[in-house]
N, C-alpha and C positions, 0 to 999 in steps of 0.2 A: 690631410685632405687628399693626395695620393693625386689622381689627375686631375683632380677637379681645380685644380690653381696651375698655373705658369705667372713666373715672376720678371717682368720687363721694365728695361731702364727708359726713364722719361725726361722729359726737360717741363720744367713748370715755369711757365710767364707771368708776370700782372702788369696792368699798363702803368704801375710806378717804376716801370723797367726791370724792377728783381725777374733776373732769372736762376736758377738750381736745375742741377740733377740730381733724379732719386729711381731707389727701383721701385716700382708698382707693382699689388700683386691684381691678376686679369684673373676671372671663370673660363674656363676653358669652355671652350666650344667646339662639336664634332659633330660628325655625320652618324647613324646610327641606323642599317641598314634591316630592317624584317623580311625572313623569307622563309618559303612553305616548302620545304623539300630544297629545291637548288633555286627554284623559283625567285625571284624578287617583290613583296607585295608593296614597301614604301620605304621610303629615308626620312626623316627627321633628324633635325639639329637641334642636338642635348648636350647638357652638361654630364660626361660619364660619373657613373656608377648609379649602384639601385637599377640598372637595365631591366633586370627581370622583373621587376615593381612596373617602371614603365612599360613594356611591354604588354603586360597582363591588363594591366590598365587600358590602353590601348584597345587591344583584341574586344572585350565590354566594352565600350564607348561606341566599338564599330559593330556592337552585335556578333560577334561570332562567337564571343565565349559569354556564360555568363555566372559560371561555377569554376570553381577548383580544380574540379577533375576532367573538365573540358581541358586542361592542359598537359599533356600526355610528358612533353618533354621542352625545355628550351634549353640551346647550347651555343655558347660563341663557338665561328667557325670561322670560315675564310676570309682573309683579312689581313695583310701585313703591309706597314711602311718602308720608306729607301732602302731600310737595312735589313728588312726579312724578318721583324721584329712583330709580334701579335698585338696588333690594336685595340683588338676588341670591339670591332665596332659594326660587325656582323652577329647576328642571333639568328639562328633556324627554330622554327617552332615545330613541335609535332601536337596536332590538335588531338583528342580523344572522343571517344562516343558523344553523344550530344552536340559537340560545337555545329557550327555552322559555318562549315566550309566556305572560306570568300571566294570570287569571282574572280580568278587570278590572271583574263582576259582583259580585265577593268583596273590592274595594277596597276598603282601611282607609281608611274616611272619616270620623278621628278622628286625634286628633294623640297619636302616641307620646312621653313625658315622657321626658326625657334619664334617667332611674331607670331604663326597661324596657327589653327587649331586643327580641327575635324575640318578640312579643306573637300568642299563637294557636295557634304551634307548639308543643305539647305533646306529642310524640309520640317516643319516641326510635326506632321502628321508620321512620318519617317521616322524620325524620333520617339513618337509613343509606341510602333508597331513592334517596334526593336526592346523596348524596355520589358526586362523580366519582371520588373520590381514595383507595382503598384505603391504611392506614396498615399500613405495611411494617414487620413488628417487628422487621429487621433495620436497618433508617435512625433515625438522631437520637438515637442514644449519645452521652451528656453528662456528662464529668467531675464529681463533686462538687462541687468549689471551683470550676470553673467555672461553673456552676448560682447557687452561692452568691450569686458575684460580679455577679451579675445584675442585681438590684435597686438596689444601689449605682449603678452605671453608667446604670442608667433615671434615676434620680433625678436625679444629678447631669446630667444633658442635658434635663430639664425647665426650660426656659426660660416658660411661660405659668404654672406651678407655681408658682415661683420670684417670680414676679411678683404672683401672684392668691392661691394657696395653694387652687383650686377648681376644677381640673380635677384628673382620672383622667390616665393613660398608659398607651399599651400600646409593646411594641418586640418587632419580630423580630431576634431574634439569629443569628451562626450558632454550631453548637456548640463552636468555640472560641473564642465569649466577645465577639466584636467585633458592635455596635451595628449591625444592616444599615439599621434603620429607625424611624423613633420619629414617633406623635403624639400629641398630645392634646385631650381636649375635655371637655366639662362630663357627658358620657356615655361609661360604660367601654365599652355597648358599640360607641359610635360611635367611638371611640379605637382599637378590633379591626377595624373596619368599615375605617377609614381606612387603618392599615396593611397588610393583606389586601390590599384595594383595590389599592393601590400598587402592591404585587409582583405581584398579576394583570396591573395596564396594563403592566407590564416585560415581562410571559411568562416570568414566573417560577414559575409552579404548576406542579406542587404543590411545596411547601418539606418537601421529605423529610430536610432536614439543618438544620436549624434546630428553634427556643426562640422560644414565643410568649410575653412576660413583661409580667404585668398587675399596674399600681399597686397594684389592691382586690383583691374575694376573686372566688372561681373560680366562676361562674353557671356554669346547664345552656348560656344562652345561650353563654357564652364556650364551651364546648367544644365546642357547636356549629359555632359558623365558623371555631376552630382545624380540625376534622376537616375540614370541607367544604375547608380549603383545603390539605389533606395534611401539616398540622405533626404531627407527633409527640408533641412537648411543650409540655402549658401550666405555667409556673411564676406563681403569684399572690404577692402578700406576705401576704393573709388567707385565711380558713375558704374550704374548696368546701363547696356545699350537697350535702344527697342525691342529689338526681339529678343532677348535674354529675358528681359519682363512678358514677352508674351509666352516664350516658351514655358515659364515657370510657375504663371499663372493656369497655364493649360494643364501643369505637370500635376499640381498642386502641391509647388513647393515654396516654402516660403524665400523671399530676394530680399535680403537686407542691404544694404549698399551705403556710400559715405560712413561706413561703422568707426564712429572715432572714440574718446576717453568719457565724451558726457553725451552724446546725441549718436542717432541711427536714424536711416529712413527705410521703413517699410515699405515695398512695392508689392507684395503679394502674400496673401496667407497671412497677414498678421496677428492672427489670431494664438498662432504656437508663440508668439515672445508674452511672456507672461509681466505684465505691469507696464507694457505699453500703452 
């Protein structure tokens, strides 16, 4: 697991008075700084690695990139702890033809908490403007029990879960069911960020046949960078919030939400889960 775990001694209570000591393994958690030249455009707190996944992910979600080759280059750089030791936890981007150069006037120059999303964006009409990826209501029809079967399969391929019990996951599937892609981190939406990411560095956008499937419950964020990245379908294990339902409606994406072993609830688009 490389950084992604640190291992600490714990004392464990119960009020029959047993106490023990043991070591715990913790998901690490860090800072993870983007910048355009020497420039700084945002921090986010992640769980390292797959950076460049997140990243890319990221850059789509916020509109500047929405291809491949919008990304000219990305490289950790300036960056070291007490000992002069490389962290990793600076990337410089160099954007390419196409992107769309952010506002580096308007830089968050405040550290986003592994809890927030696309912190700013509150706009769902913002939201469509930005999107390269019209959501085709004919792409990303999804069996029932396929759908079901989801979360099971997430779960069981969480290996830092498995180990910490303190990371989120996200995984794109395709709609018949098979695992394309999984990660995780201490933020659900950087766990979206990462996977997205991923399949943009492939040249895989937009995912017009595929199931974006998240650990927790369904933010506006979340359906945010499903739309941006042409999923059709978000399926959560817990609640969507209000506007997560409107933005997805508007989006025309289908919001599955409460997805457990024998029941779903459709909130929008229910027409792509097939034998509902």
């Amino acid at each position: 697991m490389g950084r992604k775990i640190v291992r600490r001694r714990i004392v464990r209570a119960t009020l029959d008075g047993a106490r023990s000591e043991r070591e715990e393994k913790l998901a690490v958690e860090e800072p993870l700084e983007i910048r355009f030249g020497s420039t700084p455009f945002t921090t986010s707190m992640r769980t390292p690695g797959d950076d460049f996944d997140m990243v890319a992910g990221f850059l789509l979600a916020e509109g500047i990139i929405s291809r491949a080759e919008h990304l000219v280059a990305m490289r950790y750089c300036a960056g070291t702890d007490e000992s002069g030791n490389q962290t990793f936890n600076v990337i410089e981007v160099q954007l390419g033809f196409g992107a769309q150069a952010p506002d580096l006037s308007a830089a968050r120059h405040v550290v986003t908490s592994s809890a927030c999303g696309i912190c700013g964006t509150n706009s769902i009409d913002e939201v469509r403007k930005k999107s390269h990826y019209a959501l085709d209501p004919d792409t990303g029809s999804v069996e029932l029990e396929t759908l079901l079967g989801m979360p099971d399969t997430l779960r069981e391929a969480q290996e830092l879960f498995s180990a910490t019990g303190g990371v989120h996951a996200a995984g794109i599937f395709s709609t018949d069911g098979r695992l394309l892609v999984l990660r995780e981190d201490v933020g659900r939406h950087n766990a979206v960020d990462k996977v997205i990411g991923s399949a943009l560095r492939e040249g895989l956008l937009p995912l017009g046949e595929t199931v974006l499937q998240v650990s927790g419950r369904a933010s506006f964020e979340l359906v945010q960078k499903a739309a941006m990245a042409g999923i059709p379908v978000l399926s959560a294990v817990s609640a969507p919030s209000s506007l997560a339902v409107e933005l997805a409606q508007q989006s025309g994406l289908t919001l599955a939400a409460f997805s457990r072993t024998s029941s779903v609830n459709l909130y929008t688009h229910a027409q792509r889960v097939l034998g509902a």
